[in-house]
N, C-alpha and C positions, 0 to 999 in steps of 0.2 A: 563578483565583488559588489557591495553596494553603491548606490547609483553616486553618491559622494565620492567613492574613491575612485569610481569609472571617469568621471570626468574632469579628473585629474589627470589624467593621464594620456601621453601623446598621442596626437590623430594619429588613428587607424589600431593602434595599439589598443586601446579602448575596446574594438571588436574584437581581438583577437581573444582579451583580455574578458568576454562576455561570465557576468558572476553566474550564471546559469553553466557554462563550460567548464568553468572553474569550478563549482559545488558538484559536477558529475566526476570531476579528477579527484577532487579532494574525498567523496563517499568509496570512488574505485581504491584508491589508497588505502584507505583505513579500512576498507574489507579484506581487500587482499592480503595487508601488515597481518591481520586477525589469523585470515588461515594459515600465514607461512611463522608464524609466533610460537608454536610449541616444536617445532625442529630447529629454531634461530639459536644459535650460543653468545651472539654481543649482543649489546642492548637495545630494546623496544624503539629509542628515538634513530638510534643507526639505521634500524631498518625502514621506520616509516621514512624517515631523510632524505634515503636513497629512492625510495617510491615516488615521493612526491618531487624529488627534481625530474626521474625520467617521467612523470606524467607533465608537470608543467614544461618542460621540453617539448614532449608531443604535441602537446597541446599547442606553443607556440610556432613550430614546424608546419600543420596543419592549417593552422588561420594566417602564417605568414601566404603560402598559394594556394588560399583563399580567395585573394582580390592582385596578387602578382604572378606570373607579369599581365598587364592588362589585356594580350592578347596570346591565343596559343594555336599550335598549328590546329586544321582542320580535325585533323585520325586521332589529337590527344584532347580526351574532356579533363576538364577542371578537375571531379571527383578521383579520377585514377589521379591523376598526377599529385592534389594531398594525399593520397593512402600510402603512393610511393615515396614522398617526403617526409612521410612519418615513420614507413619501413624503415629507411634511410637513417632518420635522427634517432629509432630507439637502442642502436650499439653505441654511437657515440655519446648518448647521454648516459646509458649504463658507465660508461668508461669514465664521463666527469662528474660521475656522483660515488662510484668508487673512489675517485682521484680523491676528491674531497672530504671524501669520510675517513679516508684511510692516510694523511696529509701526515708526514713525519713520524709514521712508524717504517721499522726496518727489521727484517726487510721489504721492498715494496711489495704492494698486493699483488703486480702480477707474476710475481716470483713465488709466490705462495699458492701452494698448489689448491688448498679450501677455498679462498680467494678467486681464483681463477676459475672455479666450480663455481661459485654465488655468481660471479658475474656472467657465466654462461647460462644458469640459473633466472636470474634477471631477463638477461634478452632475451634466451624464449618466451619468457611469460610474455613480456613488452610484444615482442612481435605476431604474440599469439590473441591478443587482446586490444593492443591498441589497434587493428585495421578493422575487427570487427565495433568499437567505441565510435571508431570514425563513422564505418558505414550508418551505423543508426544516428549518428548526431545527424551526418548530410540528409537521411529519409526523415529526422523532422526539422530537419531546413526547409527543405522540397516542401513537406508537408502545409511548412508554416507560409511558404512562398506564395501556396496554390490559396489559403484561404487570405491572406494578404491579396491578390490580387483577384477574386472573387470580389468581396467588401469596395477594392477599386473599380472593378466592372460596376456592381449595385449603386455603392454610389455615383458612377459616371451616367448609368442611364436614368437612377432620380434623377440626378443636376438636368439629364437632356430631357425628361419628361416634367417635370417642373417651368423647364424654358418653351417645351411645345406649348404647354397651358396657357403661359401668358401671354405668344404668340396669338394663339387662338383667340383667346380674352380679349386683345388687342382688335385682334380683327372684327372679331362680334362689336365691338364698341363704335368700329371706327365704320359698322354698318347701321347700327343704332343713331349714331349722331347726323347724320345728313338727313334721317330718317323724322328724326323728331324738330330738327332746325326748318326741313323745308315745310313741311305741314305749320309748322309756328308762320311761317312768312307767309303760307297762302293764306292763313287768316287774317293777318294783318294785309295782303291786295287785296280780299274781299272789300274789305273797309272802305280801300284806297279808290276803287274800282265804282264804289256806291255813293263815294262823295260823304262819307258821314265825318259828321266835324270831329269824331272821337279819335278818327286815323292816326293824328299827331299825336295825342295823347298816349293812343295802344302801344304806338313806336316809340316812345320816349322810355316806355315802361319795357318793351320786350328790348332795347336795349340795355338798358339798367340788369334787368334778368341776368342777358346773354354773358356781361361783364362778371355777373357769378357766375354761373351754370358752369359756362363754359370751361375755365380749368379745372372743373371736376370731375368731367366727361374722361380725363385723362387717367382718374387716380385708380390706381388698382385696385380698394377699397376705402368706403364712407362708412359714416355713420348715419342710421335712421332718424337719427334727428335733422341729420343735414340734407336728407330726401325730405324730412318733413318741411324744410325750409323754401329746396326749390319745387314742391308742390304746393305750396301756399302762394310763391310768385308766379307759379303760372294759372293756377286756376284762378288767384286778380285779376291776372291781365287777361284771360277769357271770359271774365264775369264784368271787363272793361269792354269785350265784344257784344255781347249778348247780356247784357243786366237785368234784361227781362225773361231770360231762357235759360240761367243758370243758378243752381244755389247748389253751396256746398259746406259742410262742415266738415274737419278733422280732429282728431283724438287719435291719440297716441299717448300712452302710458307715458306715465315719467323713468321706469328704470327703463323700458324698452327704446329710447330716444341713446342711449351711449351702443347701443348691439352692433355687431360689423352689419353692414348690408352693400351688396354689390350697387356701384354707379348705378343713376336711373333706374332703378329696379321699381321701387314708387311713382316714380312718376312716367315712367311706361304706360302700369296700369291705368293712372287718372287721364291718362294722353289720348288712350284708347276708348275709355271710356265716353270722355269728350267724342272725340272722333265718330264711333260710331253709336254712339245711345244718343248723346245730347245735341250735336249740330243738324243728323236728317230726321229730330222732330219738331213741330211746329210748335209745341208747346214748351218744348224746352225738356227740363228735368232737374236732377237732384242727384248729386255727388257727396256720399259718406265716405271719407277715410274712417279707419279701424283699425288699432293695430295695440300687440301686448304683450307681457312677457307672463307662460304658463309655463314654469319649470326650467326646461331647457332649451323650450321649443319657444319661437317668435311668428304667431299666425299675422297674418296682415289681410286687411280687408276692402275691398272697393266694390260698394255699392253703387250704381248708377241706373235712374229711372229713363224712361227716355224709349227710344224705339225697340232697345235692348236683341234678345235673339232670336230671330226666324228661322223658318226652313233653306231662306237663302240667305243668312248672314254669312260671314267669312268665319264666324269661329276664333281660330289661330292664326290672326294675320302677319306678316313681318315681325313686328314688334313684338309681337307675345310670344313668336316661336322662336325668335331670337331671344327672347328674355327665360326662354324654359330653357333651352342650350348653355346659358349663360348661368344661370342655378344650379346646371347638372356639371360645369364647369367647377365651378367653386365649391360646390356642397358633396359632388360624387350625387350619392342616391337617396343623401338627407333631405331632400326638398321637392317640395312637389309647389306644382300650380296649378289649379282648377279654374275652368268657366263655367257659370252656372245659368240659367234662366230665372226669373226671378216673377213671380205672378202681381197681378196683374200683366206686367208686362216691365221689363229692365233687364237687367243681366248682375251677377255678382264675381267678380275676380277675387280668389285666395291664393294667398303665396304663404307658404307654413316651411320656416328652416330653420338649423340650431340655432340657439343662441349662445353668442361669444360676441368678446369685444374685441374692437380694433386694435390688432397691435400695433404694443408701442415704438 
């Protein structure tokens, strides 16, 4: 039936009543009326009539133990017990669809010996036909069951690999942030430790910072603009450390400022960079951001002069290798991060991933 009349109609009745069940009785009818039509002597509608009550009989026989009774012993399955309640209903329905076609002639039909032939007629075919209707309706029941709950395994183990992710995610973050918090505080006891009047100042400022920063450390994803924001307040407040040992500029495109970019992913880089190019050299150095949108792809760049990479630098320290886990987390195998050496003497970090924007 169509889905209008389906739900119309009484719970559970509704399934019995499925228009996919229904259009397989009603096509069985009308082929079968076709081949028993050149030996029939009453009329076309008598005979389909009588089809289509003992099909919609079977039919409702079937889907009634279906879903009753709700439990049945161990030795009987479900599927025997509808084939045997269909066996069951196709004499009695033969009987009230002759009752009914045959209603106030006389004498009655079972007294009539042709009559009594049609209806023996009937129920063989009924019981010849409707167990085998049945069997294939239940194999693609089955059928439909097994990929119905297929689709529910797939999607249960996305939903549970989706939630491993952000576990994960989670975790990398909440190793990242003590990571970048404490190295921010020993810069500010250096200060403390040296007596420079600036101390108060860095701390007023790496407060102010941390009042940003910090609930965003939380967010599952930013935007590059809002990494360009907390990279501009921390390389202040380090150029409020050293004013004489650091210069830095940033650039950043203007459409590339709305693109997703995982927390801290920026300011990793420039963290690092600080860390090891610019604090152990005497002279200082020079901090380039860089970053744009080429297609589909978002390259980002940090350049930093400074003591840059030796034969005994660290490479991939905590931070960078947490931040390449964290790329391969979120991107899969779309992102890469490079360290490079840089002549004279520096180092250059690239992070290259798609570009998409945050959703909303």
């Amino acid at each position: 039936m169509p889905a209008d009349v389906t739900k119309s109609l009484p719970r559970g009745l509704d399934r019995v009543l499925k228009w996919r069940r229904v259009k397989i009785v009603l096509v069985t009818c009308l082929l079968l009326s076709l081949l028993l039509l050149p030996g029939w002597q009453a009329s076309y509608a008598v005979l389909l009539g009588r089809l289509l009550m003992i099909g919609l009989a079977g039919l409702l026989a079937f889907g009634l133990f279906e879903r009753w009774p709700a439990r049945l012993p161990r030795l009987l399955a479900r599927w025997a017990l509808q084939v045997i309640a269909l066996a069951f209903a196709i004499p009695f329905a033969v009987f009230f669809a002759y009752s009914i076609t045959t209603m106030g002639l006389d004498p009655p039909w079972y007294v009539d010996k042709e009559r009594v032939g049609g209806f023996a007629m009937f129920t063989i075919i009924g019981l010849l036909l409707a167990p085998w209707i049945a069997m294939s309706a239940l194999l693609r029941q089955r059928d439909e069951a097994v990929r119905d709950q297929a689709v529910s395994f797939e999607r249960e183990r996305s939903e549970l690999e989706r939630k491993a992710l952000d576990a994960r995610l989670r975790l990398l973050q909440s190793q990242v942030e003590p990571h970048f918090l404490f190295n921010t505080l020993a810069n500010v006891r250096e200060l403390v430790d040296s007596g420079s009047p600036q101390a108060s100042t860095v701390l007023d400022s790496l407060i102010a910072y941390l009042r940003a920063a910090v609930p965003r450390l939380h967010d599952p994803s930013t935007t590059l603009g809002q990494e360009l924001q907390l990279v501009r307040a921390y390389l202040e407040l380090m150029h409020m450390r050293m004013p004489d040992r650091l210069k830095f500029t940033l650039q950043i495109d203007e459409p590339a400022l709305a693109l997703e970019c995982p927390p801290i992913t920026l300011l990793t880089l420039v963290e690092n960079a600080v860390r090891h190019g610019i604090d152990p050299s005497e002279e200082g150095g020079r901090i380039d951001v860089r970053g744009q949108l080429v297609g589909t792809r978002c390259p980002l760049q940090v350049r930093a002069t400074g003591v840059g990479l030796t034969s005994g630098s660290p490479g991939l320290g905590t931070g960078l290798s947490t931040l390449r886990e964290r790329l391969q987390l979120v991107f899969g195998g779309d992102a890469q991060l490079r360290l490079d050496p840089v002549e004279p003497h520096g180092a250059l970090a690239e992070i290259e991933f798609p570009a998409r924007r945050v959703p909303a």
